[in-house]
C-alpha positions as CSV (number, residue, x, y, z in Angstrom):
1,X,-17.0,-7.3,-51.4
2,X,-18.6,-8.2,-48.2
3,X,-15.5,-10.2,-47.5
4,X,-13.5,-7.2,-47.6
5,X,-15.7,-5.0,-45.5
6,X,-15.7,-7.4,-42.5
7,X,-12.5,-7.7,-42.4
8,X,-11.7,-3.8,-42.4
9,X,-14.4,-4.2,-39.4
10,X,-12.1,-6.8,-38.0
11,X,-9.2,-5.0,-38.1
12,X,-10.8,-1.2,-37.6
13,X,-11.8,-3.4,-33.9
14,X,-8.5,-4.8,-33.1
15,X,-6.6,-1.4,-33.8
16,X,-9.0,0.7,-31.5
17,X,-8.6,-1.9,-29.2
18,X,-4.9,-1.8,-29.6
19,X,-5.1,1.8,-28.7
20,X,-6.8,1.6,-25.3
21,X,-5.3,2.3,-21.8
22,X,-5.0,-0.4,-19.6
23,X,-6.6,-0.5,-16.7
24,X,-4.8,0.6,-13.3
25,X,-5.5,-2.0,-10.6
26,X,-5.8,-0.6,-7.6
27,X,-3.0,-1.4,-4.9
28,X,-4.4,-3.8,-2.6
29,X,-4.4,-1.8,0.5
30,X,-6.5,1.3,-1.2
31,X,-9.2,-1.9,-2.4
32,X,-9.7,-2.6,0.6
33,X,-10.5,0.4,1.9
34,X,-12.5,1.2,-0.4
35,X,-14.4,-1.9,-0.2
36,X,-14.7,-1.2,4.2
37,X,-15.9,2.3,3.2
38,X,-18.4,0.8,0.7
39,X,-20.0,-1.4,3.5
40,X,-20.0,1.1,6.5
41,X,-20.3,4.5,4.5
42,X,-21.9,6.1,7.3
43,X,-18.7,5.7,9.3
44,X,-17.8,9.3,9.8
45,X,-21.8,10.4,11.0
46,X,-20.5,11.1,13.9
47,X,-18.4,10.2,17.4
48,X,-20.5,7.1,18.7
49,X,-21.0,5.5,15.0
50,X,-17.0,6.2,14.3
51,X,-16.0,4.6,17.4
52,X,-18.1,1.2,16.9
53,X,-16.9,0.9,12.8
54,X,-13.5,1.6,14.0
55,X,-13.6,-1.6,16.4
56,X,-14.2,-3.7,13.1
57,X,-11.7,-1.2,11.1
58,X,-9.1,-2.7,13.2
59,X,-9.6,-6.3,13.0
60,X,-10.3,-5.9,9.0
61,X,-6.5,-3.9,9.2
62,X,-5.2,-7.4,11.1
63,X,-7.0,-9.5,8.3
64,X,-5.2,-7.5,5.7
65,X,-2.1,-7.4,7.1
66,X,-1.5,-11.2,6.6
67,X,-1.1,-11.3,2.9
68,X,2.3,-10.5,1.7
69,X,0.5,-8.1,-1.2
70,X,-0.4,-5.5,1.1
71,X,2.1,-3.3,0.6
72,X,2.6,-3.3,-3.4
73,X,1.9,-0.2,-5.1
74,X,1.8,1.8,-2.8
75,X,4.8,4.4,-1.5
76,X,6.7,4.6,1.0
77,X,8.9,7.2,2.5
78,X,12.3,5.9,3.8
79,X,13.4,8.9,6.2
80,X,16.3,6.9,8.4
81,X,18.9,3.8,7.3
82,X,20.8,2.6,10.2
83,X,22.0,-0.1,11.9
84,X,21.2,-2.4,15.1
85,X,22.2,-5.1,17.4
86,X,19.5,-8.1,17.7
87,X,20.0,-11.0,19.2
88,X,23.9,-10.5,19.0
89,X,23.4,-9.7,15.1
90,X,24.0,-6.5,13.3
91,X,21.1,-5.8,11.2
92,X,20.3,-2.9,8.6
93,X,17.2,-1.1,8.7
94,X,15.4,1.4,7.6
95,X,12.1,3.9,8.7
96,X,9.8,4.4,7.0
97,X,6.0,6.0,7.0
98,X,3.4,6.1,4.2
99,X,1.2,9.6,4.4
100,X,-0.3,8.8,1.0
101,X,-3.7,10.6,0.4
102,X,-6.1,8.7,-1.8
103,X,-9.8,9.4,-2.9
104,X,-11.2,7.4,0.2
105,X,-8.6,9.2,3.1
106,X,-5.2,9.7,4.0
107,X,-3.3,6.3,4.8
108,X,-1.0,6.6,7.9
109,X,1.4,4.1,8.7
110,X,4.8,3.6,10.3
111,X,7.2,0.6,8.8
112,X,10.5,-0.7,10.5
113,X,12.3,-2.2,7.1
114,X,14.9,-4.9,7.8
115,X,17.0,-4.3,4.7
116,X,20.4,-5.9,3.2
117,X,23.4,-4.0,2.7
118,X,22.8,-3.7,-1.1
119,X,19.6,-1.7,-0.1
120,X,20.8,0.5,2.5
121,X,23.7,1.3,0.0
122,X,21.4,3.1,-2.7
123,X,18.7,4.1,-0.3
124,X,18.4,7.9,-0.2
125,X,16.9,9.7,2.6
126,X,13.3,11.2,2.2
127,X,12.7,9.5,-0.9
128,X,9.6,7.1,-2.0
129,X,10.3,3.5,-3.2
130,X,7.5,0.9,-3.4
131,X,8.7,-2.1,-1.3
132,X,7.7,-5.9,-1.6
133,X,8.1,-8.0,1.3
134,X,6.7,-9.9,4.3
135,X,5.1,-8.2,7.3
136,X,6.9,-10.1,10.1
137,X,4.9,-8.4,12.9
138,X,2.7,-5.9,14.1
139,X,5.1,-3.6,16.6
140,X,1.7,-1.1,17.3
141,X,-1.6,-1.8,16.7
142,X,-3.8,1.0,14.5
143,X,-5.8,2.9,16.1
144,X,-8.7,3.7,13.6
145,X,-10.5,6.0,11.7
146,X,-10.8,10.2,12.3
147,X,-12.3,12.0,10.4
148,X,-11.0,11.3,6.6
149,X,-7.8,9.4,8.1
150,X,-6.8,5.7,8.3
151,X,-4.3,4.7,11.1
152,X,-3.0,1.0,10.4
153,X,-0.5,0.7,13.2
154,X,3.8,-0.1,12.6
155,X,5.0,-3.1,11.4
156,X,8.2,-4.8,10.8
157,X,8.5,-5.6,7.5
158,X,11.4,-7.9,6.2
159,X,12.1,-6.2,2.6
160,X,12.8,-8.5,0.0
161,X,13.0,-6.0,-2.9
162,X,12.6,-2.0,-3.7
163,X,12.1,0.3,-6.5
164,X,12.6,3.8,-6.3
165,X,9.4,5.8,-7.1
166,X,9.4,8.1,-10.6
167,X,8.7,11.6,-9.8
């Protein structure tokens, strides 16, 4: 009997288990934020302590901004596909800004996408598609924090793969 009744434990366990949510991680970019605003949460007292924080804002921004995971999970709007001439060579590219508003701020940033045919073929205008690439370079530097806003700057990012974001 007592056999029987730990193993209806066992499996009572493994089936509420079974029906948990997963946790959501975080994207990488929001994580970090969040960790900056844990540190310095006095950031936004007032003009003299936002100005010093958002010296070290920046250079934490250029920290993140070197691993190739900083822009997963998060979305991005493509509002332009085009083409251009550098260095002799046609490229494709596309524009594209991320607005996104998050419990810690609203995330501003401007992305030049070097894209391949293939993308700029299904790419639609104004829509949101999460993006994994490389950030090839920093074309402007962010500027900081205002009040409940995070500018991180425009980079060129060289796309390697895009999904379109579910409504």
């Amino acid at each position: 009997m007592k056999k029987y009744f730990i193993l209806s434990c066992i499996i009572t366990g493994f089936l509420y288990s079974c029906n948990e949510k997963p946790i959501e991680k975080k994207p990488f970019l929001v994580e970090k934020i969040q960790n900056f605003n844990a540190i310095y949460p006095n950031w936004d007292n007032n003009d003299l302590v936002r100005d010093s924080i958002s010296k070290i804002f920046i250079d934490s921004v250029n920290s993140w901004f070197v691993n190739d995971k900083v822009l997963e999970g998060i979305p991005v709007q493509i509002y332009e596909v085009g083409k251009a001439d550098e260095k002799g060579e046609t490229i494709k590219y596309g524009l594209g800004r991320l607005g996104a508003i998050y419990e810690s701020g609203t995330l501003n940033m401007s992305l030049s996408l070097m894209i391949t045919d293939s993308m700029a073929n299904v790419i639609n205008n104004d829509r949101q598609y999460y993006i994994k690439g490389k950030i090839l370079k920093n074309l402007y530097a962010p500027e900081g924090l205002s009040r409940g806003e995070y500018d991180l700057g425009k980079y060129r990012v060289k796309v390697d793969s895009l999904f379109v974001k579910n409504k």
